[in-house]
N, C-alpha and C positions, 0 to 999 in steps of 0.2 A: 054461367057465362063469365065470372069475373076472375075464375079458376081458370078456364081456357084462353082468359087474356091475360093472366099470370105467366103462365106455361108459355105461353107465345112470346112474352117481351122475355123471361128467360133465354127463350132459346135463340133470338135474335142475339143478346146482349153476348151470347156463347160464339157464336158468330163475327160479333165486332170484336170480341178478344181476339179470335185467329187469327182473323185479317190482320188487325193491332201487331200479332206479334212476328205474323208475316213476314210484312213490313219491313220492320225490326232486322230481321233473322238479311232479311234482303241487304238494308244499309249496311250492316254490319260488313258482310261481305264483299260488297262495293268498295267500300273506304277498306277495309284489308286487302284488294287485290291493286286500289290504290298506292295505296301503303307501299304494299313488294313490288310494283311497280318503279317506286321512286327510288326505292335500296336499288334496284335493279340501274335505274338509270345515272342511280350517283357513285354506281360501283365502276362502271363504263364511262364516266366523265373522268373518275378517279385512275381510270387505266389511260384510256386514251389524252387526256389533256392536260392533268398534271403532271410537269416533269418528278419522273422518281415517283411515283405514288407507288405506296406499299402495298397493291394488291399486284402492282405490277412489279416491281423489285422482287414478294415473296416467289411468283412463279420465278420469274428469273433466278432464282435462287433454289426451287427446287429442281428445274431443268440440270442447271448448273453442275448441281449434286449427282442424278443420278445417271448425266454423262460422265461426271469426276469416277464413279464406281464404275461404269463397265469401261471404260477405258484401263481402268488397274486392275479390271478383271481378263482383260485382253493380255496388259504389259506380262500379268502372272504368269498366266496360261504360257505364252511364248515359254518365259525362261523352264517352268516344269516341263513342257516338250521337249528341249534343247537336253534336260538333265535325264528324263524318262526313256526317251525312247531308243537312247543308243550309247544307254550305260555298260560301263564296263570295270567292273570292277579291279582294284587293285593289283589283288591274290593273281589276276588272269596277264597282265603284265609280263607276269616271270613266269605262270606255268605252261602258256604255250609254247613261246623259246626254249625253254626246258624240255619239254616233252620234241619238239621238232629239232634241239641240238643233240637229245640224246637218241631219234631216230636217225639224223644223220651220220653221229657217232661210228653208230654200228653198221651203217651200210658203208661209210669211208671204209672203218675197221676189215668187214667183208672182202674189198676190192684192195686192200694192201695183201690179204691173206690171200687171193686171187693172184696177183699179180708175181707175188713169191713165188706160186710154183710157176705160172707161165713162166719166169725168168729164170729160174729152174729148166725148164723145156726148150728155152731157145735153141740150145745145142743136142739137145738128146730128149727127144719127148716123153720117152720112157722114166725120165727121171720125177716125172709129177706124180705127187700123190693123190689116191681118187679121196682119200678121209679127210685133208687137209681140204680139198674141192668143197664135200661136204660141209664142212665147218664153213665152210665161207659160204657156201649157199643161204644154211642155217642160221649164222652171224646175218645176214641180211635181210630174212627171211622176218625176224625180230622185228630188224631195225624200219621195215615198212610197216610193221603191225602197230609199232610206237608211233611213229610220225602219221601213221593213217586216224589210232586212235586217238590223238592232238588233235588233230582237224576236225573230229568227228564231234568230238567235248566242246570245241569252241560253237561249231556247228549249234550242237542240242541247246547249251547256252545262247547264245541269240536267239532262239526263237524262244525258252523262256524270258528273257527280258522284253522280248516284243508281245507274247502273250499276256504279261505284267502291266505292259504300258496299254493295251487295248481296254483291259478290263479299268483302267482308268481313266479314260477314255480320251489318250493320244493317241490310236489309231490313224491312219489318213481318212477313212470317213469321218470317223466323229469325230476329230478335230476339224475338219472342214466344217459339218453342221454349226459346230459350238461357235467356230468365228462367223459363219455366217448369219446366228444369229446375234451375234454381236453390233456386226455389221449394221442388221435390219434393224437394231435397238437404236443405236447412235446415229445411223440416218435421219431416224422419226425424229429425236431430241434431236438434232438441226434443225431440221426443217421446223421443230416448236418453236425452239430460238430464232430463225430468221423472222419468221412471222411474229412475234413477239415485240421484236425489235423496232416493225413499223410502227408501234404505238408510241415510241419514241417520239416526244415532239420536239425536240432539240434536233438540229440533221447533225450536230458534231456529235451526241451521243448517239446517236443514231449508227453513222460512221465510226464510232469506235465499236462498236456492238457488234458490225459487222466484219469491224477487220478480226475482231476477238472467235468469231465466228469462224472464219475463213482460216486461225491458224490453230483453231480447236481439229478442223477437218484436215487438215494438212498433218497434225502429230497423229491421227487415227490412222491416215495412211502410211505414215512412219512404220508405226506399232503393225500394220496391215503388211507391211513389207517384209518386215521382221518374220514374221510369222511364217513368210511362204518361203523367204532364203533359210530360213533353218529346217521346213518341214522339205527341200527341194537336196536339202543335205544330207539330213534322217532318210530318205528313201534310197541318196546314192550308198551312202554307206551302209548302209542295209543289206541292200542289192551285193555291193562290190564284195562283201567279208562274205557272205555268205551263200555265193556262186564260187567266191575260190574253196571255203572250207567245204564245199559239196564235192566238188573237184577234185582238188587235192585228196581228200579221203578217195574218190574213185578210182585214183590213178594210184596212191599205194597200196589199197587192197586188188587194183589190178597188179602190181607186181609182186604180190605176196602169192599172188595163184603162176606167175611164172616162175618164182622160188621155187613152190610145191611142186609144178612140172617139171622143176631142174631137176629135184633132188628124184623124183620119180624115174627119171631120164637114168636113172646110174646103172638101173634096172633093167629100163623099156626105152632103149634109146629111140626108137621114132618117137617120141615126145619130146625131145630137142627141140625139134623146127616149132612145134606151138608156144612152147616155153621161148624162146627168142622172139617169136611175133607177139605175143602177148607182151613182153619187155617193150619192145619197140613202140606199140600201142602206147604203154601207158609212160614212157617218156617224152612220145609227141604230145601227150595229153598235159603234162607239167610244162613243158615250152608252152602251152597255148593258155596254160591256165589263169597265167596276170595278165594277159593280152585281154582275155575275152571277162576275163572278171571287172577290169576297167571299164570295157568300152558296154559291161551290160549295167553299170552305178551310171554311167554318163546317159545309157539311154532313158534308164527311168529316172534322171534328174529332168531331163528336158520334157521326157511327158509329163513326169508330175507338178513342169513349171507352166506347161501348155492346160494341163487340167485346172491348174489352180486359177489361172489367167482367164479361164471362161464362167468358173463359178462365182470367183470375187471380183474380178476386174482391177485387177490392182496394177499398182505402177511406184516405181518409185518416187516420193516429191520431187519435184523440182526445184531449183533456187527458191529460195523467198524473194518477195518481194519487197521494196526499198521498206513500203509501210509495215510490213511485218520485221522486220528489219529491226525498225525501231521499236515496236513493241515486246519484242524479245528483249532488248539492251534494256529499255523503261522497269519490264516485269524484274530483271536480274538486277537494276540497281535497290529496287524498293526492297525496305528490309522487312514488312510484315505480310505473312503467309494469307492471299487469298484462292481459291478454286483455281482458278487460271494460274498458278506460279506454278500449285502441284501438277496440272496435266502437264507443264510446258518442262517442269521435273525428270517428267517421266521418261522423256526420249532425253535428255540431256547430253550431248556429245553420242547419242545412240549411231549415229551414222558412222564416226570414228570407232567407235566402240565394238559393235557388229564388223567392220574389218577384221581389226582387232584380233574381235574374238574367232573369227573364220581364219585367221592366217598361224593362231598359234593351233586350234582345233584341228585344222590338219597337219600342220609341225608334229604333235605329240603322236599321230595316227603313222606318219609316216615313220616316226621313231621306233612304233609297233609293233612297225611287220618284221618279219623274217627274211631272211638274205630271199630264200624261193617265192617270197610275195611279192617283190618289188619288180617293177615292171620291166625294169631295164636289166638285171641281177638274175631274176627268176629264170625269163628264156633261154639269159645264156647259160646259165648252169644245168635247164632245161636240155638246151642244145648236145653238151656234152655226154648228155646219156642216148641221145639219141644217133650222135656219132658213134657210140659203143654199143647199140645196139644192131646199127645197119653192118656195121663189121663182122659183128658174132653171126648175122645173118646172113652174111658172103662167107662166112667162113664155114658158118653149117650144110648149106646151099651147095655152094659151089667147092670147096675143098674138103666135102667129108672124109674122102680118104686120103687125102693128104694131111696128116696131123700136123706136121714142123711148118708147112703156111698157115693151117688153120688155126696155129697155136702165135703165131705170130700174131696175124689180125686180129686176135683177142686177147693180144697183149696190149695192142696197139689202141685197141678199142678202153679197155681197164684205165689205162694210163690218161685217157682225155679225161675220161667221166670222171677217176681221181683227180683229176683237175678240181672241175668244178666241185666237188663234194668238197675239198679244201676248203675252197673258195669260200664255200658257202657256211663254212665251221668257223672261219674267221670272220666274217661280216654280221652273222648274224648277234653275236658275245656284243661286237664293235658297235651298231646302232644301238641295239638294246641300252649298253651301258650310256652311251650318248646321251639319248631320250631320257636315260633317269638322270643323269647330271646338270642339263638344260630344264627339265622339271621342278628339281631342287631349287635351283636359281627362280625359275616363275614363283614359285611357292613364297620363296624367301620374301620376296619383291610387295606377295600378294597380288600377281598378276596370270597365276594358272587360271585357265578358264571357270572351273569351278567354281574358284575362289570368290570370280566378278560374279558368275550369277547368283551366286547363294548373299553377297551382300547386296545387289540390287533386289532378291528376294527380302532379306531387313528393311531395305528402304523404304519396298511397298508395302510392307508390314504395319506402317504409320500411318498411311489412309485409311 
C-alpha cells in the first residue's frame, strides 16, 4: 500500500514539473514577442516621428545609392551606343574615296578615250578606231568593277560593325529591353522615395525631399531622351549608308554587264541595243540613288522615333521649374560631393552638349561622302550619264545606219557625262580634304565627338 502511494505522489509531482515548466516555456514567449513588439514599435516611432532618425535616413540613403547607379548605368550605356553602333573606323575615311576616285578615274579616262575617236569621226566616220573603242570600253569596264567593289567593302563592313554592336548588346531590341528595364528600376526607387518622404515630419523637409525627387525624375528623362535621339540617329544612318552602298554596288555592276555587252557588240552587234538599255538602267539608278537613300534613314528615323515613343514614353523635359531652379544653383554652389550633385553631374549642359554633339556628328558624316552620295551632287552627276545614255539610245535606235549622226549623238552624249565625271573627280579630293582639316581643328580644341564621349566615359568612371 505505501509503495503504491509512493508511485502515485511520484508521478503527480512529475506532473506538477510539466505544468511548472509549461508555464515557464509559455511566459517566456509572451515577454519575447512582447519584447519584438516594442523593437518593432520603437523602430516606427523612430521612422515616422523623429525628425532625421537613422533608420529612416539609412533607407534614404540606400534608395539614394542604387538610383545614383542605374542612372550611370543608363548615362553609360547611351554614350557606348552612340560609339558602338555606327563606328567607323579611321583606315575607312580615305579607302572608300580612294577606291570610288580611282573608279571614277578610269571611267572619266574611258570617256576621254571615247570621245577622241568620236571627234575623230565628226568628219569622216571611217576614221575611228574599233581597238581604241575597245580600250575604252575595257578602261571603264575596270573602272565600275572598282567603284562597284568600294561600295560592296563598305557595305560588308557595316553589317560587321552592326553584328559587333548586337552581340553586345546595342541592337534596337535589346537596347530598348536594357533601358526599359532601367526605366522599371528607377520608377520603383521613386515611388520608394516619394513614399518615404511622407514620414518626414518637418513639411520643409518634406518639401525638399520632394522637389529632390521631382528633379531626380526629370535628369532620368533627360538621360531617357538622350537615349532615343541617338538610337533615332544610329538607325537613320544605318539605313541611309547602307541602302546607297547596296545601290551603288547594283548600279555599277549593272554597268559592268553593259561594258561586257559593249565589248561583245564588236562581234554580235545586235547586242548594242541591250548594252545601252542596260547603261541607261543603271544611270537612272545612281540619279535615284541619294534621293531614295535619304529619304529611306528619314523613314526609319521617324518609325524608330514612333516605336520608341510607345515603349518608353518619353519626351523631352520641359523648363524647370523656378523651385528646381534653385536647387540646381544651391547644389552647384555647395563645394562637398553628395548623391544628388553626382546625378545632377550627369546631365550637366547635357541639353547643349547633345546638340552639340548632333551638329558636329553629322558635319564630319557629311564631309564623308563622296561627290556621288551627296544629295544634291550625286543626281546631277547622276543626270549626266543618263543624258548620255538616252543619246547612245537615239542613236542606236533610230540612226543605226546613219553612222556621222549616230556618231554625233554619242559624241554629244560622252561630252555631258564627262561633265559630271569631272565634276565629281574634283569635289570628291575637295570635301574629303575639308572634313580632315575641320577634324584636325576639333581634335586640337578636344571637341571631336569622340573626344566628348570617351571623357564623359572617365567622368562616369568615378561613380
Amino acid at each position: 500500500m505505501s509503495k503504491f502511494s509512493n508511485s502515485e505522489s511520484t508521478c503527480c509531482f512529475k506532473q506538477d514539473s510539466a505544468m511548472q515548466g509549461y508555464l515557464v516555456l509559455c511566459v517566456l514567449l509572451i515577454l519575447g514577442f512582447l519584447g519584438q513588439g516594442s523593437v518593432y514599435a520603437g523602430d516606427a516611432r523612430a521612422t515616422g516621428n523623429e525628425p532625421g532618425g537613422p533608420p529612416l535616413q539609412e533607407l534614404f540613403a540606400e534608395t539614394d545609392k542604387k538610383l545614383l547607379l542605374a542612372l550611370v548605368k543608363l548615362a553609360r550605356f547611351n554614350i557606348h551606343l552612340q560609339l558602338e553602333t555606327n563606328r567607323h573606323q579611321k583606315w575607312r575615311s580615305l579607302t572608300y574615296p580612294l577606291g570610288r576616285e580611282s573608279g571614277t578615274a578610269l571611267t572619266f579616262a574611258a570617256t576621254l578615250m571615247d570621245l577622241r575617236q568620236q571627234a575623230k569621226g565628226l568628219d569622216s566616220p571611217a576614221r575611228i578606231s574599233r581597238n581604241e573603242l575597245k580600250k575604252a570600253v575595257t578602261c571603264g569596264l575596270i573602272g565600275n568593277a572598282v567603284s562597284g567593289g568600294s561600295s560592296a567593302l563598305e557595305l560588308a563592313q557595316n553589317t560587321w560593325v552592326m553584328l559587333r554592336a548586337k552581340e553586345k548588346g546595342y541592337s534596337p531590341k535589346s537596347s530598348v529591353v536594357f533601358v526599359k528595364k532601367i526605366v522599371a528600376d528607377t520608377d520603383r526607387l521613386l515611388e520608394i522615395r516619394q513614399q518615404l518622404s511622407a514620414y518626414e515630419p518637418s513639411d520643409e523637409k518634406r518639401r525638399i525631399t520632394d522637389l529632390e525627387t521631382k528633379l531626380v525624375r526629370r535628369i532620368r528623362q533627360q538621360l531617357l531622351f538622350e537615349f532615343c535621339n541617338w538610337s533615332r540617329h544610329s538607325r537613320d544612318q544605318a539605313w541611309r549608308e547602307n541602302t546607297f552602298y547596296t545601290l551603288d554596288s547594283m548600279q555599277n555592276f549593272t554597268r559592268m554587264s553593259a561594258a561586257i555587252m559593249a565589248m561583245r557588240a564588236f562581234g554580235h552587234p545586235e547586242l548594242a541595243r541591250p548594252s545601252v538599255v542596260c547603261a541607261l538602267v543603271s544611270n537612272s539608278l545612281a540619279t535615284l540613288n541619294p534621293i531614295v537613300s535619304s529619304c529611306a534613314g528619314i523613314a526609319i528615323r521617324k518609325h524608330q522615333e514612333h516605336r520608341l515613343t510607345e515603349e518608353l514614353l518619353f519626351e523631352r523635359p520641359s523648363t524647370p521649374s523656378p523651385e528646381l531652379d534653385l536647387l540646381l544653383k544651391k547644389l552647384s554652389l555647395e563645394k562637398h560631393e553628395d548623391w544628388l550633385q553626382k546625378v545632377v553631374a550627369l546631365t550637366t549642359r547635357t541639353e547643349l552638349l547633345d546638340t552639340e554633339l548632333n551638329r558636329e556628328t553629322r558635319e564630319i558624316e557629311r564631309y564623308r561622302q563622296v561627290a556621288q552620295q551627296q544629295t544634291i551632287s550625286g543626281p546631277l552627276i547622276g543626270l549626266t550619264g543618263v543624258a548620255s545614255s538616252i543619246l547612245a539610245a537615239v542613236a542606236i535606235y533610230g540612226y543605226r545606219r546613219d553612222l556621222d549622226t549616230a556618231n554625233k549623238l554619242g559624241f554629244a552624249g560622252r561630252l555631258t557625262h564627262g561633265t559630271g565625271q569631272a565634276y565629281a573627280l574634283l569635289n570628291t579630293p575637295y570635301t574629303i580634304s575639308s572634313g580632315m582639316i575641320r577634324n584636325r581643328k576639333l581634335r586640337k580644341r578636344g571637341e571631336l565627338p569622340i573626344q566628348v564621349l570617351e571623357e564623359r566615359l572617365e567622368r562616369l568612371a568615378r561613380y
